[in-house]
N, C-alpha and C positions, 0 to 999 in steps of 0.2 A: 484385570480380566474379570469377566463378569459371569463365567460360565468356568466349571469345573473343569480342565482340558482333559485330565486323565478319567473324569468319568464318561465325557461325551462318546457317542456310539461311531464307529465307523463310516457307517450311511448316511448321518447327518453332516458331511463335511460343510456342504453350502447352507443348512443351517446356522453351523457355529462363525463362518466367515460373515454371513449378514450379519449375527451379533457382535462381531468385533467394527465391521465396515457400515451398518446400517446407518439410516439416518438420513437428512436431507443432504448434512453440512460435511459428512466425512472424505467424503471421495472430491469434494470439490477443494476443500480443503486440502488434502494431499496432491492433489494435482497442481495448486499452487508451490507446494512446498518442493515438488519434481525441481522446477524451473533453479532451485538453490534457499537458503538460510533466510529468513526472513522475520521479520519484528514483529510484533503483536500489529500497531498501527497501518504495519504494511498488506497484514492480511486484513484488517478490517476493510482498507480501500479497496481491496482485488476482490472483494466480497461486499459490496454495499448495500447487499440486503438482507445478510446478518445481523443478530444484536451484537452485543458487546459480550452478555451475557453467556447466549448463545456458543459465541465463538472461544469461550475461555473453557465453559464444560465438553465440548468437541475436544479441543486440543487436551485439557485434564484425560478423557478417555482416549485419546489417539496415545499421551503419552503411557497413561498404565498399561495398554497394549503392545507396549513395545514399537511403533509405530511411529513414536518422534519423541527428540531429546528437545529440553528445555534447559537452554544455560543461559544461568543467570551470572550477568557481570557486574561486581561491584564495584561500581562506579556512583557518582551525584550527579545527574539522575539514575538511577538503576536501570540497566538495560539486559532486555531478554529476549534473546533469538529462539528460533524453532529451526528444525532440520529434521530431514527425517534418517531413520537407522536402517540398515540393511534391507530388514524385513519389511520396511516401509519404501523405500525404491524397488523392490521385488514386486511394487504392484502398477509401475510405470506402464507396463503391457495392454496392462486391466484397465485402468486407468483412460487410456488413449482411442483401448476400443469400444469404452462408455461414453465417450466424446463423440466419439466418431457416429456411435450407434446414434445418443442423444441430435446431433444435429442430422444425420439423415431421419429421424422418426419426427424432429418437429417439423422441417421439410414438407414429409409424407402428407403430414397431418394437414398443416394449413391447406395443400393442396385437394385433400379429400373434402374439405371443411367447404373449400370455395365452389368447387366443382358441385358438392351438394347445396349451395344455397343460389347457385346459377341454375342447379335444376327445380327449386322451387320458386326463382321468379319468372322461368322459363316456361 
């Protein structure tokens, strides 16, 4: 956690939630991890426009936040799933209606976008 919990002030609740959830990669990343347990490999494919890098310091802060477990199995080659914990499927809701919002607002968009440059060859 990157923020004091017990110092933070009451009023900033959706300040401290963006610091825990901000970013480009978190929410997309947890929304992958909704669907069930998955590998490192597996999120890099469902995310192909992630680094590598990228996608390891995401999940490092998703895990300090309590927000997903990392187990490691010792095996040859060593394998490591991701999942998320409680607190992290408690954002399924959020999650869904950022989806939902996200594709109705690019939607929106294109259509304001096209409309305005029909009104400038018009």
């Amino acid at each position: 956690m990157r923020t004091d919990i017990d110092g933070a002030p009451e009023y900033c609740a959706i300040e401290f939630a963006m610091e825990v959830l901000g970013g480009r990669w978190k929410l997309a990343i947890l929304k992958q991890l909704l669907t069930g347990t998955h590998r490192f490999g597996e999120l890099r494919r469902a995310l192909p426009r992630i680094t590598q890098r990228m996608l390891t310091r995401q999940l490092r802060e998703l895990e300090a936040d309590g927000l997903v477990v990392r187990t490691v199995y010792r095996e040859v080659p060593p394998r490591v799933e991701y999942s998320l914990t409680e607190a992290g499927r408690s954002l399924e809701t959020i999650a869904d209606e950022l989806d939902r919002w996200g594709r109705w607002y690019r939607r929106t968009r294109r259509e304001q976008l096209a409309e305005a440059g029909r009104e400038e060859t018009g």
